[in-house]
N, C-alpha and C positions, 0 to 999 in steps of 0.2 A: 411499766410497773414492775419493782422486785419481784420474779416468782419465790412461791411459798416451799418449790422442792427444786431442790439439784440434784440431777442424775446428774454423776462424775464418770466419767470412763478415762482411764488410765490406759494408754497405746503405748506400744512398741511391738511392729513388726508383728501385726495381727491381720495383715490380708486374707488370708482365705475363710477366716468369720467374722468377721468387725461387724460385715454388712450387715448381717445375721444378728447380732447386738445390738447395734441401731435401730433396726427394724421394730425389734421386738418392744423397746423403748416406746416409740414413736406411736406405736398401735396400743398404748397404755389409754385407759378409760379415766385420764388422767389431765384436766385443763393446764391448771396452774404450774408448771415446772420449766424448769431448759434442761438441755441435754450438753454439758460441758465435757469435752474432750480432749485431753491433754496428752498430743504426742509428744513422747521422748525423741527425738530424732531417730525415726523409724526409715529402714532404709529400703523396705521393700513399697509398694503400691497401697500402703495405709492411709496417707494422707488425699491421693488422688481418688481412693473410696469415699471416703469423708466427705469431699468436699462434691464428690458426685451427688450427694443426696442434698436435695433442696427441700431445704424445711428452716424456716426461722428460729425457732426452739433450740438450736441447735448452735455454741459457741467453741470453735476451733479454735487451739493454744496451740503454738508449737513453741516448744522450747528452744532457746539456743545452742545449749548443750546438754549434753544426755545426762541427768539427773538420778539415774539407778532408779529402782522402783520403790525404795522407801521415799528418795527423795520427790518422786513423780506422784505420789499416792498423797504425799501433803501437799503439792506445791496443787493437785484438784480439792484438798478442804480448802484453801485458802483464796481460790478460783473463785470456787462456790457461792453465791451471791443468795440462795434462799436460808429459812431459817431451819430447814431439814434438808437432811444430806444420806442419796445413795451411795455407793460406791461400789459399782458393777465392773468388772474383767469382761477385758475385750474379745475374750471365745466363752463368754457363759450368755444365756439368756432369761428373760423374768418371762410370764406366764400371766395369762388374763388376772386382769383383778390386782397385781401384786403389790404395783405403786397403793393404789384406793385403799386396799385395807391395811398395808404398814402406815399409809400418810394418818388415816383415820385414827389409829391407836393414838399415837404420837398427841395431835389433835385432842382426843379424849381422856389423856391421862398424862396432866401435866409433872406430875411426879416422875414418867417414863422417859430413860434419857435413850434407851435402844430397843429396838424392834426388830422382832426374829421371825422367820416363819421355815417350815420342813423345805427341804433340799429335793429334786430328784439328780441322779446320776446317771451322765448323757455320754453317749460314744461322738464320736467325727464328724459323726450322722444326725447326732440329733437325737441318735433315739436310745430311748430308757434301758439302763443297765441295772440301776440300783436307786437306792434311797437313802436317806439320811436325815433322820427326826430329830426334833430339837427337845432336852426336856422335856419330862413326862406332863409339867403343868404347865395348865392352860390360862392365859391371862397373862395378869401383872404379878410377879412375883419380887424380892428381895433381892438385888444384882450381887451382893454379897456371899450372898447363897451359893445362886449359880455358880460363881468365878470361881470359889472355893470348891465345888462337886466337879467343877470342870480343871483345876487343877491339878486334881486327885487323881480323874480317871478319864476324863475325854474331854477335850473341845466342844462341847454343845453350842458352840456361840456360830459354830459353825465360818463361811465362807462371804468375803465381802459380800457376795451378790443375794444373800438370805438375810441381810441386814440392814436397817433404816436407823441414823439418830441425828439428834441436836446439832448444829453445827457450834451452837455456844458450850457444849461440854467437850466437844471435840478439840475446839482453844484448851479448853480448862486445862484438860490433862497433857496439851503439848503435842496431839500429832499421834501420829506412829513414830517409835521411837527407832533412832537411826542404830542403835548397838545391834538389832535384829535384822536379820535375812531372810529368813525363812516363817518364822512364826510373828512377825508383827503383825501380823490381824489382829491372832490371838492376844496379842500382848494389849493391842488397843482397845477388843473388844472388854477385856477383863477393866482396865482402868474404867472406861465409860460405866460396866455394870455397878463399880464400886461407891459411882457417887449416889446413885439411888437406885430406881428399878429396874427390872427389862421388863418386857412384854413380849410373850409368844403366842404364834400363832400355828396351830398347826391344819394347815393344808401348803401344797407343794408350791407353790409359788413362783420358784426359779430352779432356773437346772445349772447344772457345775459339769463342765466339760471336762471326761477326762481324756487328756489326749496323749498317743503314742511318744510324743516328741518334746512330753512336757519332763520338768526337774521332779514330777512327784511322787515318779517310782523309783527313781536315785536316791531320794531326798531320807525315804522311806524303806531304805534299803542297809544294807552294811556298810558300807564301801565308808568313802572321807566325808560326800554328802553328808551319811546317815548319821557319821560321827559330830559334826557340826550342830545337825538337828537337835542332836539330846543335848548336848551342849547348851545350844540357846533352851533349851526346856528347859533343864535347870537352872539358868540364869533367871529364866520369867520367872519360874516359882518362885526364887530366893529375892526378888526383887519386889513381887507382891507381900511376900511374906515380912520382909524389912520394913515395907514400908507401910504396913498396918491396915494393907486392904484387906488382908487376907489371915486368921490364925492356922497356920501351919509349922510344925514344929520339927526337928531335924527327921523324925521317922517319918513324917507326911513326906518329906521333902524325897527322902530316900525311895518312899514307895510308888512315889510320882514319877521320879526318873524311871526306875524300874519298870512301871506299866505303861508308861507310855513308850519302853521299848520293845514292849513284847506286844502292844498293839499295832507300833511302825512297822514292825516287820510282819503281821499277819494283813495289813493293808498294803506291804510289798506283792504280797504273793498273791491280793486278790486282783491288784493293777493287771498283774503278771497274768493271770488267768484269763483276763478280759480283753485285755490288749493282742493275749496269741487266738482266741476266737474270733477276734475282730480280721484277722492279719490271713484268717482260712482261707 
């Protein structure tokens, strides 16, 4: 029988937590789903993890050729074979309950094309650094809304793995679009809020890894990364804004860029903080 949810996990070269992903999936109070997994041609001992865990639920892709991760992240929508779609990173994990009450919304509020719930922020280890809430309302709100208060001043859509939607709206709008590197989440979750609602949920649900060895204190930093970042951020705005998801006008557009560099670089320095406490 088609399952009703696809958990997608996106691999490359994710050995020392995959398992730890899977896992957390797999003990989900959650019948109806599979666990699809799509390695890029990963070159470390990802695939021989994978394939160590025996659970039917479970369908291994490997790709022929490495796809980058925009193109690795659609080629799991298009995997996906239920009619809701997660899309978890291969060092984060979900938290009891998480599938149940994003599938349930989803479920309950056919209006809602994405399902959000609060973030915690997790070290190497696993354990709680920080947190990260989504929008102050609870419920279903207007995705129009959001997209636009999260253009402005933050990302509230947050991190694939705090996120559930449609797989029929994720056709709609095309994907993650391939002009983005860095912020295509962002740019996908904005398209999905725009054709109708979101629904938030707040309790913590999933954690977001951050790790020593990842792109997200470069990314978030000064250097060429950082420059790239803002870059694509003003592309995303002026792209929603063109295209009528969003009314934002040249001063939105300016004060957008602007705060979202003076907030990259205060989450440089809070990486930076955590990452030298870790390293003691």
């Amino acid at each position: 029988m088609t399952p009703r949810l696809s958990v997608c996990i996106p691999a490359y070269n994710n050995s020392p937590y995959i398992k730890d992903t899977i896992e957390a999936v797999l003990k989900q109070d959650v019948e109806d789903f599979e666990l699809v997994i799509v390695d890029d041609c990963s070159k470390d001992d990802t695939v021989n993890i994978i394939e160590s865990i025996n659970d039917p639920r479970i369908r291994l892709i490997r790709n022929e050729k490495n796809l980058g991760m925009t193109g690795n992240w659609n080629k799991c929508i298009s995997s996906a074979e239920g009619e809701f779609v997660k899309l978890l990173c291969a060092d984060d994990i979900l938290y009891e309950g998480s599938l149940r009450k994003e599938l349930q919304a989803l479920k309950d509020n056919p209006e809602v094309n994405l399902v959000m719930s609060d973030t915690l922020l997790i070290d190497m280890d696993g354990k709680k650094v920080g947190s990260f809430k989504r929008w102050h309302v609870k419920g279903a709100m207007d995705g129009k809304k959001l997209a636009k208060i999260s253009l402005l001043f933050n990302n509230f859509f947050g991190a694939p793995c705090n996120n559930m939607f449609r797989k029929e709206a994720a056709l709609k709008v095309g994907g993650f679009d391939k002009r983005f590197n860095y912020i295509l989440d962002f740019d996908f979750w904005v398209s999905l809020a725009c054709l109708g609602k979101v629904y938030i949920i707040h309790e913590p649900l999933n954690g977001f890894r951050i790790r020593s060895d990842s792109n997200t204190g470069d990314v978030m930093g000064s250097g060429k990364k950082g420059d790239v970042y803002l870059a694509e951020h003003e592309a995303l705005v002026r792209k929603h804004a063109s295209n009528g998801n969003v009314h934002i006008g040249r001063f939105g557009i300016a004060f957008s860029v602007w705060f979202r560099k003076v907030r990259s670089r205060l989450i440089h320095i809070y990486l930076g903080i955590v990452n030298k406490r870790k390293n003691k």
